[in-house]
N, C-alpha and C positions, 0 to 999 in steps of 0.2 A: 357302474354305468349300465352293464349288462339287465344288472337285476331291476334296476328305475325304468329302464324304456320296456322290460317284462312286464313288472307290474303297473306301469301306466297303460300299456296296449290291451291287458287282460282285464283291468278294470274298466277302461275306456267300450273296449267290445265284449263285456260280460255277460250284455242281453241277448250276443248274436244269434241268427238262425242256424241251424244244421247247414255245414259248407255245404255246395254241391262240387259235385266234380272239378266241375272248370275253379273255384275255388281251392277245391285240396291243391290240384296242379300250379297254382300261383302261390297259395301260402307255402310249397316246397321252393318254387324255384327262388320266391322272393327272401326264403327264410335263410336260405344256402347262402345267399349273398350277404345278408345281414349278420350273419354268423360268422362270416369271412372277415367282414371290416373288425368285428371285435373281437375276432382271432387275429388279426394283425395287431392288435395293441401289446401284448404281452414280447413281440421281438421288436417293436418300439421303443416300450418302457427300460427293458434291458438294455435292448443295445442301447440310448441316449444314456442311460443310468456309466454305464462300464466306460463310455468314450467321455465323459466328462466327468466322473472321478479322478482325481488329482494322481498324479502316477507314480505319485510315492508309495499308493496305497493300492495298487493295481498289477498285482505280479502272474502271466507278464502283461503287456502292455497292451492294448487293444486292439486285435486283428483285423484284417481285411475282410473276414468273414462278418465280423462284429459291426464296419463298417460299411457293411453292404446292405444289412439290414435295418440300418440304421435310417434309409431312405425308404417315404414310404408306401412308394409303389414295388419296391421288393419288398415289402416288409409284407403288402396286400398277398402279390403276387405267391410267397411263400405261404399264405397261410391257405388261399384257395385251390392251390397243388396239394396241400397238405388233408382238407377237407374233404375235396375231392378224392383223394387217393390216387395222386397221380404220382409222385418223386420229385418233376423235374425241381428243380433248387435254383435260387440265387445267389448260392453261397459257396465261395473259390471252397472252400476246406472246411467242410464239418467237423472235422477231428477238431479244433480251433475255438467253438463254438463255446459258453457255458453249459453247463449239466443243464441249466435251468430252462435255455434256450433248446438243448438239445431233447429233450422231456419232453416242451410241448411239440414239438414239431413230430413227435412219434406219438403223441397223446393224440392231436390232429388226424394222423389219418386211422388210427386207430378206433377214434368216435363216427370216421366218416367214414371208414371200410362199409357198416354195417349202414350207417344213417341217423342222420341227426335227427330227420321227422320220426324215425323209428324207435330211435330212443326217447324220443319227446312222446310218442304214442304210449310205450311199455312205462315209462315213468308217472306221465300224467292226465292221459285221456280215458275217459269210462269204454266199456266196452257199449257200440255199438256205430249206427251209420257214419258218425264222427270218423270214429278209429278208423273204419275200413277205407274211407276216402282218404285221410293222410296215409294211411299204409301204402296205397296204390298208386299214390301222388308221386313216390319215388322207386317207379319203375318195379313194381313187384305186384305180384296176383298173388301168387300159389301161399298155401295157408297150411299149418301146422294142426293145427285145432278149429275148431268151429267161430271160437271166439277168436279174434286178431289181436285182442287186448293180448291175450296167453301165448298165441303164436308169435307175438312180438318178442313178448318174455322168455319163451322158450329159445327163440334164437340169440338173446342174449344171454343165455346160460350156457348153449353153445361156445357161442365164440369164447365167452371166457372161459369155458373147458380148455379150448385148441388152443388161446391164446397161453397160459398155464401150460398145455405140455411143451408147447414150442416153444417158452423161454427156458423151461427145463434140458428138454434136448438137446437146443446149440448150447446151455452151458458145460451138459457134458460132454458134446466134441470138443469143448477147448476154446470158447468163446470167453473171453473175460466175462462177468456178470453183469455190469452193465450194459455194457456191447449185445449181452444174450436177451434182457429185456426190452431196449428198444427194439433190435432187430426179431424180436419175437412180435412182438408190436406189430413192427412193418412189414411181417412176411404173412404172418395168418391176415390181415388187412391187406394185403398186395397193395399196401400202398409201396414201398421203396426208399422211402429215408438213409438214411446210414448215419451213424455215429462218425465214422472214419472218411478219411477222403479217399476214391478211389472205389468208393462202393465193396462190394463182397471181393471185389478180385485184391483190392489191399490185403487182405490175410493170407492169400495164397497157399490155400489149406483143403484141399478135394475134399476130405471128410466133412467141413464146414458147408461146403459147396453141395455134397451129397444130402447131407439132414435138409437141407436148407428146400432142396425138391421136392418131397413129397407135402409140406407146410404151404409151399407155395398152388401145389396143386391141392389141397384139403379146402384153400381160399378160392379156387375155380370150378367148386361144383358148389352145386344150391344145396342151402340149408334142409329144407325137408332130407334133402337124400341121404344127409346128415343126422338128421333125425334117426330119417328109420335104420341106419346101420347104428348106431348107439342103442337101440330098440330089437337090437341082434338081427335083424331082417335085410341080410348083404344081397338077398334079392333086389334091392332096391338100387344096386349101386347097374345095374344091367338093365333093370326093368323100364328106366330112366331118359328119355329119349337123349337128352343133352348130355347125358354121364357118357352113355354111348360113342356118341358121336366126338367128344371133348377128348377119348379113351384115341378116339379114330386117328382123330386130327394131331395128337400130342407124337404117337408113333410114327405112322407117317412124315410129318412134317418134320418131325427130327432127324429122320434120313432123307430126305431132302437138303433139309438144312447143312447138315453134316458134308454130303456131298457138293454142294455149293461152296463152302469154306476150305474143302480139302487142300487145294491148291497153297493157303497163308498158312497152313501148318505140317508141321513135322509130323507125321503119319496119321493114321486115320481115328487110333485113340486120343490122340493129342485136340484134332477136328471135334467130335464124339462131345470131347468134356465140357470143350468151349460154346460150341452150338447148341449141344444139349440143356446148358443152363441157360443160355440167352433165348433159345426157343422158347422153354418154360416161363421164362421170366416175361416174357412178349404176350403169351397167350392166358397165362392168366393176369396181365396187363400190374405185374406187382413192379419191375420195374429193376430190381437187383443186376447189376454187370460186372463179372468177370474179365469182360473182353475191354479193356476200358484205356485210357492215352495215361500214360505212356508205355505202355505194353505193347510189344513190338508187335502184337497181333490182334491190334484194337480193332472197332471197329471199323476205323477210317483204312484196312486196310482189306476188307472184306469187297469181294467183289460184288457189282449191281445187281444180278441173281439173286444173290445171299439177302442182301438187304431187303429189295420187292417179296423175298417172302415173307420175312418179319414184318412187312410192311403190310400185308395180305393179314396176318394174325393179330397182328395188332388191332386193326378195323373192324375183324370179326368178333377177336374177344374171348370169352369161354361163357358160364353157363347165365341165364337169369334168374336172381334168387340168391348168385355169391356175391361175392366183395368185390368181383371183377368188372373192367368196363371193359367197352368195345359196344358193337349194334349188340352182340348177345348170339350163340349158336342155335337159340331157337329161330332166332330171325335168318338163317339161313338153313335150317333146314326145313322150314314151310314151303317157302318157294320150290325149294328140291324136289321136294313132297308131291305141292301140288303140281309141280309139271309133270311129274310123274300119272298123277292123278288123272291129269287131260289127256294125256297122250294114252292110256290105258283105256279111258272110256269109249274109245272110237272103237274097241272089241267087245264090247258091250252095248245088248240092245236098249232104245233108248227109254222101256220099261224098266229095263234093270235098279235097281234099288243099292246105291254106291254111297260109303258113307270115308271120310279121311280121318283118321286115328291119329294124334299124338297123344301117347301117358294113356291117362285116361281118358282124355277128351276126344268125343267122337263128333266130326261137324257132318252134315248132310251136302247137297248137291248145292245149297244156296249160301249154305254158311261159310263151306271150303274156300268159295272165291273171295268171300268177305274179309274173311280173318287173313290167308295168304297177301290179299292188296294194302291190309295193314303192314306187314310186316314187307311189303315191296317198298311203300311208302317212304317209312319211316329210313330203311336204308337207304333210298334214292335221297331223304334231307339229307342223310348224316354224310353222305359223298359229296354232296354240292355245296355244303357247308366247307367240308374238310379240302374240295376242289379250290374254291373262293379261296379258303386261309393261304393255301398253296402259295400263289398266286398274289397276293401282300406282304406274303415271307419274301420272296424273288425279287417285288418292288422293291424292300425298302432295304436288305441289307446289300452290300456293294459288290460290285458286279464281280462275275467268278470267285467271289469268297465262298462259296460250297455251290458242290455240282448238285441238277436238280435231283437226283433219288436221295440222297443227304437232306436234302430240304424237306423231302415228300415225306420222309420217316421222321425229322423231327414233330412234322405238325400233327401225323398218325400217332404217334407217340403222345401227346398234347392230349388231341381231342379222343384218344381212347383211351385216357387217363392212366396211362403206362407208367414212362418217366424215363425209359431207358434214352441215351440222349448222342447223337454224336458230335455234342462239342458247340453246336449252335446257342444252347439255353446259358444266359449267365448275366454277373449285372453289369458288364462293358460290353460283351459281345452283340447283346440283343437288344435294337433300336426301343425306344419307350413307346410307341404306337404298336410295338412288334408284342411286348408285356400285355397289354391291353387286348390286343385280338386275344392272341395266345390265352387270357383268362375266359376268355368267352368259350375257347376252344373248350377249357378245364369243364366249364360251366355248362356246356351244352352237351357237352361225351358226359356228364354223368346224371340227364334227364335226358338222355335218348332226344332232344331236339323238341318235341311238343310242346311240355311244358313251359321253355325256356322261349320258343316264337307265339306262345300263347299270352306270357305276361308281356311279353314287349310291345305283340300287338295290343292289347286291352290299356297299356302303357299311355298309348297314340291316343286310345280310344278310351278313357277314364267315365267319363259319363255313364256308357253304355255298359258296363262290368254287371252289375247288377239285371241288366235285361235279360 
């Protein structure tokens, strides 16, 4: 089915012009979706195939997890979390699951860590103003090589480097091999998946939990950075403005964190293990939990503090250019920047000649305001978006069944394509209107908001697409 509606759309627009912009940013948003629905066919085909084989012939017999996906707004639901690189699941018990099902659901965000326009770029677009418009269509500028065709490539020889030592490494802490390869999968992908129910905290194994940290943060810095330190040049990992600040934010906010949770545990290395990896797991938005029900130090037992930070990291994110979502730490440290910027210029005369540096990029007096109100912008959607969602979660599910900061980190969780979850996401718990936003949520945290109000408006307004 895949391959027929390909090659009829490619034949049908073979004579097309050079996209422009507003084009690249629709054929991603529109493509993600399309991609979605025929990712959901594969936990379709299975699960219908397993619950209606004769059960003589079915050992053992077909799970809840099997039958959950069997319906197919979870079935969507999964595959656009899955795409996205976000975890949250519709399924009571992945351990439960088939291999085959369990495959794709780590093949999933493992193509969508990086991007599926990207890999459609690296695989099949010539190099040239093509390329660079889908490249940027899914939220990336920064460029490896001159050509975006090779920098595309180049980053998928990356990831398949990291992804390759990561399934090596947890199989030598002691990960069974399969459990090492999907979870290699979904940790250099920060997507979140598991093989097992219960997420990483099922193994209850620190040394699993320790390897598992540096993979997850290797997946929250941008690829160039990655570049140039495989290029021996570890200047790069300082030189970096978001390496920096990602370095900043990870220390920091983990003694924060830590101190916030102290209270639910047994001394402060106990706090340390637990927050340490859900911090991590928050801020490069992969989604892995330790802390998880029925562990008597879930996180339904963390106080409101503890949460609103993770909730704070979650929305921010880590670098642009990794596998991670959230707004992106460039997007807040511009604003930082420039108010720094303005409140510095009143000591300077109004001859003076002031230009604002990020990396390489130097803007002038007119461009600093410019680029900074993008980058206010697009955070002010991605908060009124995520404020809205709030706010529909409260509607529909039933009164006092979760207090509102439980609610506020699920939907942060959601639309910064995290996955870490407290109990809200599931295919009884969560109203069916509730699935629906919540994919929008998927869908909009992983095109930073433009794209996704771009095609919906042109949606409205189909005529005028081409003006």
């Amino acid at each position: 089915m895949t391959f027929v509606l390909g090659w009829g759309l490619s034949t049908t627009f073979a004579d097309a012009d050079t996209p422009t912009k507003l084009h690249g940013l629709m054929i991603a948003a529109t493509g993600w979706f399309t991609i979605t629905i025929f990712g959901s066919l594969p936990f379709l085909t299975i699960s219908w195939i397993v619950i209606n084989t004769p059960a003589t012939t079915v050992t053992p017999p077909p799970s809840s997890s099997v039958e959950a996906l069997a319906n197919p707004l979870n079935a969507l639901f999964e595959s656009m979390s899955g795409f996205t690189g976000t975890g949250l699941t519709m399924v009571p018990d992945e351990g439960t699951l088939p291999h085959t099902v369990q495959w794709w659901r780590s093949l999933t965000e493992w193509i969508g860590g990086v991007g599926v326009i990207v890999l459609t770029t690296a695989a099949l677009v010539r190099p040239g103003a093509e390329s660079f418009t889908l490249y940027k269509s899914e939220a990336r500028s920064q460029k490896i090589h001159p050509s975006i065709v090779s920098t595309v490539r180049t980053v998928w020889w990356i990831y398949v480097f990291f992804t390759s030592l990561s399934i090596l490494v947890l199989w030598l802490a002691g990960l069974p091999l399969w459990h090492a390869i999907n979870h290699g999968m979904t940790a250099i992908s920060t997507g979140g998946f598991a093989v097992i129910d219960g997420s990483i905290g099922a193994y209850n194994n620190p040394l699993i939990e320790l390897v598992l940290l540096p993979i997850m943060i290797a997946g929250g810095i941008a690829f160039p950075v990655h570049y140039l330190v495989l290029q021996d040049d570890f200047h790069g990992l300082y030189d970096d403005l978001q390496t920096r600040w990602f370095a900043a934010v990870l220390f920091i906010g983990t003694i924060f964190l830590c101190l916030g949770v102290l209270p639910a545990y047994d001394g402060a290395a106990e706090a340390l293990q637990y927050s340490g990896f859900q911090f991590v797991s928050a801020v490069t938005a992969t989604g892995f939990q330790t802390a998880t029900d029925p562990a008597p130090r879930s996180l339904f037992t963390w106080p409101t503090v503890a949460l609103l930070i993770m909730v704070f990291r979650m929305v921010i994110g880590a670098a642009a250019g990794s596998t991670a979502g959230g707004i992106k730490i460039i997007r807040l440290a511009m604003p930082v920047k420039g108010i720094r910027f303005q409140i510095l210029s009143v000591f300077y005369p109004g001859s003076a000649v002031r230009r604002l540096q990020f990396d390489d990029r130097i803007l002038d007096k007119k461009e600093a305001p410019r680029e900074v109100g993008k980058a206010v912008i697009i955070s002010l959607l991605w908060l009124v978006f995520l404020t809205m969602s709030v706010f529909i979660l409260i509607l529909v599910l039933p009164d006092d069944a979760y207090p509102l900061e439980m609610i506020l980190f699920e939907v942060a969780s959601a639309q910064g394509n995290v996955g870490i979850s407290t109990g809200i996401t599931g295919p009884e718990s969560l109203p069916a209107i509730r699935k629906v936003t919540f994919m929008m949520n998927l869908w909009i945290g992983r095109f930073e908001i433009i794209p996704a109000l771009l095609t919906v408006r042109k949606l409205f307004l189909w005529r005028d697409i081409y003006e």
